[in-house]
C-alpha positions in Angstrom: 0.0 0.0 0.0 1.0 3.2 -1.0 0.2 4.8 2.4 1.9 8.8 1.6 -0.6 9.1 -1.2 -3.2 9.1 1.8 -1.1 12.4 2.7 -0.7 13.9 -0.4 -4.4 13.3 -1.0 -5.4 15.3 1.6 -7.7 18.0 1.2 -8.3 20.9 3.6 -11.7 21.6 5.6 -10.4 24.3 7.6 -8.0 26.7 7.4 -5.6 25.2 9.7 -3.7 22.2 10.6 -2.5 20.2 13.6 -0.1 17.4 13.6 -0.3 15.4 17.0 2.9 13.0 18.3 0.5 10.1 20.4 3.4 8.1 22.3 4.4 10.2 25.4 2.1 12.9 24.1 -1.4 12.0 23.7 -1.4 8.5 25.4 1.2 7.9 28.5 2.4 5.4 27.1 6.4 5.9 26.5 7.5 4.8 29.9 5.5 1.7 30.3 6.5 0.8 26.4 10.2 1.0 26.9 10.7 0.3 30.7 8.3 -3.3 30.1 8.6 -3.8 26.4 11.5 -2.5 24.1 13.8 -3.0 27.1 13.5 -6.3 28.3 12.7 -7.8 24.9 16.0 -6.1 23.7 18.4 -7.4 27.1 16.7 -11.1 25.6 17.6 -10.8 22.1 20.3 -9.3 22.2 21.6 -11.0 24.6 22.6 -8.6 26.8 22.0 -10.1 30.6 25.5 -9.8 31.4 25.5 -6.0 31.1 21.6 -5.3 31.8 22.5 -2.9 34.2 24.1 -0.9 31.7 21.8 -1.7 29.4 18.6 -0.2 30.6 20.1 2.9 32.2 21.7 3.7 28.7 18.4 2.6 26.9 15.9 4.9 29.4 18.3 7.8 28.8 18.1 7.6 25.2 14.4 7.1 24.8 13.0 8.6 27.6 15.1 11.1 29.1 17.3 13.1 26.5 17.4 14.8 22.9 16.4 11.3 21.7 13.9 10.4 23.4 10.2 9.8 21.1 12.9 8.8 17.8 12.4 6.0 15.5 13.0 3.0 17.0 15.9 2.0 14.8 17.5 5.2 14.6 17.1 4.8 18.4 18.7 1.2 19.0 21.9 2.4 17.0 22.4 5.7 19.2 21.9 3.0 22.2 24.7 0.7 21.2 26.9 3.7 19.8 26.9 5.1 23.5 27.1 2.0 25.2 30.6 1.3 23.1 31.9 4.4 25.0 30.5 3.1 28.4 33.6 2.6 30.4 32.1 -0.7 32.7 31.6 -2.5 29.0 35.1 -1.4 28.1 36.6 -2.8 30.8 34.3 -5.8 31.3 35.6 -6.8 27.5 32.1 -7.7 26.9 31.5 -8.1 23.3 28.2 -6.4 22.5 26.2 -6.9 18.7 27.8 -5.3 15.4 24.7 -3.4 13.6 26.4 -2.0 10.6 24.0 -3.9 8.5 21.5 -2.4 10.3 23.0 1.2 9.8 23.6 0.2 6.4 19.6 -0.1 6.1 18.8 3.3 8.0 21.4 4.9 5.4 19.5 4.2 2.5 15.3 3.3 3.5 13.1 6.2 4.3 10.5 4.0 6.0 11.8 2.8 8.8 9.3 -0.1 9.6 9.0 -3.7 10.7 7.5 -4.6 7.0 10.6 -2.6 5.0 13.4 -4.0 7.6 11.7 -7.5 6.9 11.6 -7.4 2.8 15.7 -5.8 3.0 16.5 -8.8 6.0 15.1 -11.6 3.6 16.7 -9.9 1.0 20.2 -9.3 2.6 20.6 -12.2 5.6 22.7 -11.5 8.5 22.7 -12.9 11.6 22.9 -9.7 13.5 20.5 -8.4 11.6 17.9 -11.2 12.3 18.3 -10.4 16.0 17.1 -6.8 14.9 14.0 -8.3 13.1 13.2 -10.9 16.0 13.7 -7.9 18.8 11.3 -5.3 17.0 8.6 -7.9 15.6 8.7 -9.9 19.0 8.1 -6.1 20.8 5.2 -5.4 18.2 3.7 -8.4 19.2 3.3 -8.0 23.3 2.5 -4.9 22.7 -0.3 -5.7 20.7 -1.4 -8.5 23.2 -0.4 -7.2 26.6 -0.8 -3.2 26.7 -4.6 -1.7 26.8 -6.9 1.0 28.9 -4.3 3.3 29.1 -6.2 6.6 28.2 -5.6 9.4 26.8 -4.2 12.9 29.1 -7.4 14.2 30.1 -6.1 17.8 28.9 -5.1 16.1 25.5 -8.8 14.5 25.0 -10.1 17.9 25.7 -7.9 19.4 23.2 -8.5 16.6 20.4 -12.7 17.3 21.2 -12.2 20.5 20.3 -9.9 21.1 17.5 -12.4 19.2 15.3 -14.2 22.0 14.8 -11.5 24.6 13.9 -8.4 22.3 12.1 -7.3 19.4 10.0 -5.4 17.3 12.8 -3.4 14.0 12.0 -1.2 12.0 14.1 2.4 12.1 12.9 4.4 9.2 14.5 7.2 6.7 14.2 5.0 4.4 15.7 3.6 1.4 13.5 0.5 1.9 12.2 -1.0 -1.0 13.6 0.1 -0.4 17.5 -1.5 3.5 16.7 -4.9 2.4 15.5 -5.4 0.0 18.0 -5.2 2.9 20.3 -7.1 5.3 19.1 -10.0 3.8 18.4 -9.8 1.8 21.7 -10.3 5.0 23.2 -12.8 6.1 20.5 -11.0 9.1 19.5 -10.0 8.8 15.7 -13.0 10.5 14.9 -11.5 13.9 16.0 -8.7 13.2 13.2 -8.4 12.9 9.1 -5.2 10.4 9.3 -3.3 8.2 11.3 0.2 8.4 10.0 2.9 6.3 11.4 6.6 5.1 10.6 5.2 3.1 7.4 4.5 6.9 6.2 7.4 8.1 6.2 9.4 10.1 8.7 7.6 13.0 10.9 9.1 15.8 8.4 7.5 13.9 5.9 4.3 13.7 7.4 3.5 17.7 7.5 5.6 18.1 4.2 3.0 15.6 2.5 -0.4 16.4 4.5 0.0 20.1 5.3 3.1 21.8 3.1 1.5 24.3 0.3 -2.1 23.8 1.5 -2.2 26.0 4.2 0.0 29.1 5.3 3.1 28.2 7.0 1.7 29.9 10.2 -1.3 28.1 10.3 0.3 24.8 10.4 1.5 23.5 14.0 2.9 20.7 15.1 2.3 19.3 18.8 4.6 17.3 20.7 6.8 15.8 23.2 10.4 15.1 21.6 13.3 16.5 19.8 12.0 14.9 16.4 8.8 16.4 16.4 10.0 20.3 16.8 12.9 19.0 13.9 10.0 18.4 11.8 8.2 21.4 12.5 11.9 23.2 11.9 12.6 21.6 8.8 9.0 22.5 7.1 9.2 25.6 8.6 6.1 25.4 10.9 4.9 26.6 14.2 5.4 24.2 16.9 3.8 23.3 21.2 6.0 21.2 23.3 4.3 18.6 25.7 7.2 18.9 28.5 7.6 15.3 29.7 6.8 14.4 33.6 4.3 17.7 33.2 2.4 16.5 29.8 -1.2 16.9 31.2 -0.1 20.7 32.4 1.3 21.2 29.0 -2.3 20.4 27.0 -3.7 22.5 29.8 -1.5 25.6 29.1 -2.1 25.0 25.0 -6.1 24.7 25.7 -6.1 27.8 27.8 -3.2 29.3 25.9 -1.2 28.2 23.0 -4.6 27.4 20.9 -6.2 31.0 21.1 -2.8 32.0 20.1 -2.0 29.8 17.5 -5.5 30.9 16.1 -5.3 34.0 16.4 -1.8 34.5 15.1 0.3 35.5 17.8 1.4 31.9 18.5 5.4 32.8 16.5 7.9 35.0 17.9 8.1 35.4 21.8 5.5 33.4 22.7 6.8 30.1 21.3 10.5 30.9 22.3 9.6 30.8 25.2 8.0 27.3 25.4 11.0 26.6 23.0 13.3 27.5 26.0 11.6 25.4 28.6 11.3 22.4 26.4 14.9 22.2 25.6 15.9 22.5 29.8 13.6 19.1 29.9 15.7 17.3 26.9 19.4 16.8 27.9 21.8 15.8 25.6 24.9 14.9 28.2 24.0 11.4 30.1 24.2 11.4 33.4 26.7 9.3 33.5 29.4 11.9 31.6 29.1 14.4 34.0 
């Protein structure tokens, strides 16, 4: 399926548009996903046990807890493994830990960065490191899918997604698979409020607003909403207005953008000051030093 035609084929109701992060932003889910999920399915197939000390605290930093955190999940593992090389306990423990250059070698050159596209290039291209990549994320889709349910939305965010409905085009732009985002948003009965559902089979985030929103609205009437360094890189590279959900405070945040950002953002006063601002705040709650360097 050609799923960035949905985007291009996009046609505008209102005169403004809203692209939504869900994981960490809409649904508080990141923690639970990583810390129960991604984690310990990676520590199993990568076979990590012998440094799974190491492993999570490097793992929550990256995807939780710095510039990183809310990346695709690829992109992610290989900026895990890259910092663990430096760790000084693996250096000196002389443990060996997994080569992904074939992995790398697939993030260099695919644009969607899926389960389905890093299954056709694995069958295509077998590696045995590279099968512990494809087992690891396909094993993760899977609990997910089985295990993880009734976690709501933010009540703030619910409120928000009500009521932008009736004023803007609104999306979700993710790296999460399409699959895990559905399941979610219409077990919570809230897809309604939205035209599309685009995940990592779409594309990239950049992609997203570039496809669904670029040329059919003004510049300053396209925002983008959420809760990581990716998403305001999207919003930077299409040139776009942008709300940071602050992590640990994310209900406050969809408070503050009900009662604030969105009167704003309609009323065009949103650029300039006012978003510096939140710009400023957001980047104090994204480190980019581990804790562990200083």
């Amino acid at each position: 399926m050609d799923y960035q035609s949905l985007l291009k084929e996009m046609k505008p109701v209102h005169n403004y548009f809203i692209g939504i992060d869900s994981d960490g932003c809409v649904f508080d889910t990141m923690e639970v996903k990583q810390k129960e999920f991604f984690i310990p399915d990676g520590i199993k197939y990568f076979d990590l046990f012998a440094v799974a000390k190491i492993v999570r605290e490097t793992w929550e930093f990256v995807n939780l807890y710095s510039v990183y955190r809310g990346g695709n999940r690829f992109i992610s593992l290989i900026k895990i493994f890259e910092l663990l090389n430096k760790r000084a306990e693996i250096i000196n423990s002389g443990y060996k830990l997994p080569d992904l250059t074939s992995l790398k070698d697939w993030v260099k050159t695919e644009t969607k960065l899926s389960n389905a596209s890093l299954r056709d290039y694995f069958e295509s291209n077998y590696n045995p490191e590279l099968e512990k990549v494809v087992r690891w994320t396909e094993a993760v889709n899977r609990e997910i899918s089985e295990w993880l349910h009734d976690i709501p939305p933010f009540p703030n965010a619910l409120k928000v997604i009500e009521r932008l409905n009736s004023f803007a085009d609104s999306i979700v732009i993710s790296q999460t698979p399409l699959e895990a985002l559905e399941s979610e948003w219409y077990e919570h009965n809230i897809k309604q409020y939205i035209s599309i559902i685009a995940g990592q089979e779409h594309g990239t985030k950049a992609e997203h607003i570039a496809l669904a929103a670029k040329g059919k609205y003004p510049d300053d009437k396209i925002l983008m909403i959420g809760d990581a360094k990716g998403d305001l890189d999207a919003a930077k590279t299409n040139k776009v207005l942008f709300f940071p959900i602050i992590p640990g405070k994310e209900n406050k945040s969809w408070e503050r953008f009900l009662n604030e950002g969105l009167g704003k953002f309609f009323y065009g006063k949103f650029a300039g000051e006012y978003q510096e601002n939140l710009l400023y705040e957001f980047r104090l709650s994204l480190p980019d030093t581990p804790p562990w360097e200083k």
